[in-house]
N, C-alpha and C positions, 0 to 999 in steps of 0.2 A: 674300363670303357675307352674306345680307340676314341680318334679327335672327330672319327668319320660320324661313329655314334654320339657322341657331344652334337654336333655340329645339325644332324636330323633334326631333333624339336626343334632346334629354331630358324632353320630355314623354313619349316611347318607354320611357325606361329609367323614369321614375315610374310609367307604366302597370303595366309589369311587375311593378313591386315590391309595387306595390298589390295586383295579382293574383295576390301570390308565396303563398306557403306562411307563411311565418314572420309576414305580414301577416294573415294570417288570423287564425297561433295569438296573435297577442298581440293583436288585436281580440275576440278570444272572452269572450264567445258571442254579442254584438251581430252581431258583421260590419263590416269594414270600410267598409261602403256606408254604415252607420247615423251611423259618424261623420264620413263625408264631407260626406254629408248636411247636417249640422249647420252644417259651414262654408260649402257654398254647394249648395242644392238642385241644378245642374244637375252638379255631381260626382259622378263614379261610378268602380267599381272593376269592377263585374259587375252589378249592377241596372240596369233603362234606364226611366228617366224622362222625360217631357217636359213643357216648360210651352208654355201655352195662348200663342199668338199674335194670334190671334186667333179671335173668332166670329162668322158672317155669314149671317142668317135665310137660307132657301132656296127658302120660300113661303108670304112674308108675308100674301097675298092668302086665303087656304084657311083653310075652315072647317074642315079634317079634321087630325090631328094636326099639329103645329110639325115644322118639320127646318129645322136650321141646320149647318151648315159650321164645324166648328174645324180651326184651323190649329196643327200642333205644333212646336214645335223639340226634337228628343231629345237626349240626353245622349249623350255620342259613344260609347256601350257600343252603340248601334244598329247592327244592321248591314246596315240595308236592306231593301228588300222587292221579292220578284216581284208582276206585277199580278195581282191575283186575292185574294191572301192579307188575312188579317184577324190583329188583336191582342187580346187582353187588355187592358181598361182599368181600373184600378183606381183608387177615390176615397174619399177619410177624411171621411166624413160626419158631418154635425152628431154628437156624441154618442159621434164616436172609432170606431164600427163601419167599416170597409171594403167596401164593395160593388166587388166586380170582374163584369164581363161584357165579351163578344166582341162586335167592331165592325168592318166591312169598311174598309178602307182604300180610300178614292173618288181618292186622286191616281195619278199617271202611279209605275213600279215606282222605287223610290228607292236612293242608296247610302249608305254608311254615312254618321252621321251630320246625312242633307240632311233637311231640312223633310217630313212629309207631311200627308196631309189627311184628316179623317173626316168622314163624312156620313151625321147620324142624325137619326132622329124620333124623337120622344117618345113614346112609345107609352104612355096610361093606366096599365097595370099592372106600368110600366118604372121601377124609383126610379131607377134609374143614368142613362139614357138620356132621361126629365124631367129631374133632375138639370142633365146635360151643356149640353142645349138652350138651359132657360130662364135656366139661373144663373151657369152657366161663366163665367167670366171671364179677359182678358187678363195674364197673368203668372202664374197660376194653377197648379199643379204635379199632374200623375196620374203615376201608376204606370203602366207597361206592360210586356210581355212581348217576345220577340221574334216578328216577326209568322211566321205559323204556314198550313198548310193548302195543300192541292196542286189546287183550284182556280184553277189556271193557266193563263196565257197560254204557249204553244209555238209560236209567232209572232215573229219579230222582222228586219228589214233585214236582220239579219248573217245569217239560217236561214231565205234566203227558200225558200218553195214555191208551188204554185199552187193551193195548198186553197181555199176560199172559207171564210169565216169567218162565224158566223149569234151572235147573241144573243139569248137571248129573257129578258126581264124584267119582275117586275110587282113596285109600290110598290119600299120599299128596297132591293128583290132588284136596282137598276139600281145599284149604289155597285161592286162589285167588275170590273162589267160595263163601269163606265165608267173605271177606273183601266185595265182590258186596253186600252179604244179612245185614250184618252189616248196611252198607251205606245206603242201601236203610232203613231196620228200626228205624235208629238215626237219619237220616231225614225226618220221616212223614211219611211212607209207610206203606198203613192201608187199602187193600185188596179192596177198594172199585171200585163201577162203573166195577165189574169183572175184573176188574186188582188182578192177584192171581201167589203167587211165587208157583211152587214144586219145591223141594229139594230131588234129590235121590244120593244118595251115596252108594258106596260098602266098606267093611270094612273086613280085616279078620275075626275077632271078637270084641265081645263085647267090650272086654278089651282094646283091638287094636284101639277101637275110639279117636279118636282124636274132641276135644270141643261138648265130650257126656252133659255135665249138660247144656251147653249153646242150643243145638240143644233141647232137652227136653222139655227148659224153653221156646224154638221159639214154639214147635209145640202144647205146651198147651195154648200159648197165642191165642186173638181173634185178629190175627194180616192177617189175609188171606193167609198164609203162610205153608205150608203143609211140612210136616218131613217124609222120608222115607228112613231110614236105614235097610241095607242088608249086612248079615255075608256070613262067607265062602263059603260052596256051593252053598247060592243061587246067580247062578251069572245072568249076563244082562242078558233078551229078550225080543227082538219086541214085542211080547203078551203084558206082562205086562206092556213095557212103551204105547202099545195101551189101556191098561184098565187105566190105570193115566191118561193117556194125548191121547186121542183119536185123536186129532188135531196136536201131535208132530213137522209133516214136518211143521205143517205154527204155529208155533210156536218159539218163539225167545228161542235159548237153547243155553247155556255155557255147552261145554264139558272139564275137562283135569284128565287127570287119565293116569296108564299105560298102554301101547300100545296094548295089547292084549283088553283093555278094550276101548277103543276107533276105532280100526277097527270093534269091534261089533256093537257099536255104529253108527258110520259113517253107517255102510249096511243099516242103517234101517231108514235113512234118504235119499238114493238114489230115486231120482225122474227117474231113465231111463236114455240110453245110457250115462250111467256112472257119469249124473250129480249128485249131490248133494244139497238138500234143501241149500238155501242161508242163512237160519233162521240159522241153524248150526254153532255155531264159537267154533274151535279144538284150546286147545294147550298141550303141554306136552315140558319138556325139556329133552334133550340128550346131552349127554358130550360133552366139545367142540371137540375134534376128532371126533364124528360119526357126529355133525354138518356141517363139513369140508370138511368131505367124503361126505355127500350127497349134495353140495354144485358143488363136482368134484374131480377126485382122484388126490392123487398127484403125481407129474410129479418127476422121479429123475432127480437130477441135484447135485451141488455144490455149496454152498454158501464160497466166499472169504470176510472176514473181512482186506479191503484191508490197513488198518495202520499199523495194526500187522500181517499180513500176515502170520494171520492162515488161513485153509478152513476146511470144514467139508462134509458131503452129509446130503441132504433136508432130513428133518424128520417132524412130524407132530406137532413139537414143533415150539413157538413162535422162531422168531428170537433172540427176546434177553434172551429167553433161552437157545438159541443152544450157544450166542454169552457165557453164562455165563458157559455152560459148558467146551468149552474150555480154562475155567479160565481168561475173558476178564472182565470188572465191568464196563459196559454203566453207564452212570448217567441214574435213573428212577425217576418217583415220584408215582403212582398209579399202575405200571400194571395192568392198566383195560382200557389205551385207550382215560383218560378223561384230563387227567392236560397236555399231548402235548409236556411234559419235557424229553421224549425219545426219538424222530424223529431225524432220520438219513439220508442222503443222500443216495440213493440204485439207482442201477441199474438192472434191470431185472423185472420177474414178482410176485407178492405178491399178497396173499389171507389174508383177512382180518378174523380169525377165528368164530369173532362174528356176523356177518353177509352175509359171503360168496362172498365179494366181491370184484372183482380181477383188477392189478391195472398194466399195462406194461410200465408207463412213466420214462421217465429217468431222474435222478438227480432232484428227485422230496423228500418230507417229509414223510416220511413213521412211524409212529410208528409203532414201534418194537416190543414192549409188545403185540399188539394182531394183529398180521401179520405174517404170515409163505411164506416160500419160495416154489416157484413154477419151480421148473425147475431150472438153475443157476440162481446167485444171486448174486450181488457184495454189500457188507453193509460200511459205510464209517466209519469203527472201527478200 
């Protein structure tokens, strides 16, 4: 028996113990992640962290927003990802505040804890997402979630079929699109029996491309996989995706790109009274506030933090943001929703910002990090 095989069961049975019950109750009400943590960041009990491996610009050349490529290593609480899916990134910014936001995962689908890849731009009014690009650094430690979202690949060698497969993507809407093509060609996907990918994407410009030598090296291969890149003015239309894809609506299509570029999309997929080819699957993400809103508006009220006996009026901030602006310090562990270390006893009603989903029971566990107030609101702070 190597020392590798010795060495299994019992990092097995420490896992466990970690995750046990009696680990919990005598870590309370840190969490046993918080003192893991402490001894070596990529240790974990139930949180999943990763550190930065690396960061590698994407299009150095462009005058239009930065994107670069980081590379994670997760903490082995990871359990992997289907292509398509996005995560949670969270960051302890100058000043101690937390900024978390969702990030598509641009590598091939992954298992538990193997390396993967994000690919963002900096988007002006993005602090996270500047943040990541320009500053990030190697060794560097985020917070993550486990990767989440049923924008998927239903594709793969082991489930072949003779679908033909279409993507359509404009600016970063290409990262989720390109972790599906990955996937599919790192496992075996080789055009045959009429199973054939296109790949259309919009781009500003040239420059503007994001994984230009990789998409090149895909469309000169004999892989059944077709590359069609589009600048500036040439933007969507029905025409041209009928001259590529004659058969579109019955067609299995991944769209995500910006919103002006996805209502064009969508039109030209409508079967009649208003429905929509079912082949079609949309995503695109919006800040969590316009998530929120279109979820439901919000209601004014009052939230009372009733230990300390401040109040404030409902804003479209988390609760334990609002609670921190009035200079309160909840114990947290992720703000994102996932380690359960910030639930408070609430009365009233709470929308969950990341899913839209509203909650009026009373003297019930509410985490606070991704729950906003709806109307009055009593928090047990």
């Amino acid at each position: 028996m190597t020392i590798t095989d010795a060495a299994a069961p019992r990092a097995g049975l420490a896992q466990r113990l970690l995750r046990s019950r009696l680990a919990a109750a005598l870590a309370s009400p840190h969490g046993v992640d918080r003192y893991l943590e402490q001894v070596n960041p990529m240790w974990a009990a139930h949180e999943v962290r990763a550190r930065v491996v690396d960061v590698r610009p994407e299009n150095p050349g462009s005058d239009a927003a930065p994107v670069a490529t980081l590379t994670l290593q997760p903490t082995s609480t990871w359990r992997g990802h289907r292509a398509g899916q996005h995560v949670l990134v969270g960051v302890d910014m100058p000043g101690g505040k937390r900024v978390t936001r969702a990030f598509s995962i641009s590598s091939a689908a992954s298992l538990p804890g193997e390396q993967i890849t994000l690919t963002i731009r900096a988007h002006e009014e993005g602090v996270l997402s500047k943040y990541l690009v320009r500053e990030a650094q190697p060794g560097q430690m985020l917070h993550l979630s486990q990767a989440q979202g049923e924008f998927t690949l239903n594709e793969s060698p082991a489930t072949p079929t003779n679908n033909r497969l279409l993507f359509i993507t404009g600016g970063s809407g290409i990262t989720p699109a390109m972790s599906m093509l990955r996937t599919l060609l790192r496992d075996g996907y080789d055009g045959k029996v009429g199973r054939k990918v296109v790949f259309l994407h919009y781009a500003r410009s040239p420059e503007d491309q994001i994984f230009a030598e990789e998409l090149a090296e895909i469309a000169a291969a004999d892989n059944g996989a077709e590359v069609h890149l589009r600048y500036g003015d040439q933007l969507f239309s029905e025409f041209e995706l009928r001259r590529l894809v004659p058969d579109h609506r019955d067609t299995d299509t991944w769209l995500c790109g910006p919103a002006g570029l996805v209502e064009l999309v969508r039109s030209a997929y409508e079967l009649g009274n208003g429905e929509i080819s079912p082949r079609l699957r949309m995503e695109f993400f919006k800040p969590v506030v316009a998530r929120t809103a279109a979820a439901g508006e919000l209601v004014e009220g009052e939230i009372s933090f009733t230990r300390s006996g401040r109040t404030t009026a409902t804003t479209a901030a988390s609760l334990l943001e609002q609670a921190e602006e009035l200079g309160l310090t909840p114990e947290y562990g992720c703000r994102m929703g996932i380690c359960f270390s910030c639930t408070r006893k609430v009365n009233g009603t709470v929308r969950n910002v990341l899913t839209g989903e509203t909650t009026t029971a009373t003297d019930e566990d509410t985490r606070i990090c991704v729950n906003q107030a709806v109307g009055d609101c009593a928090v047990d702070l």
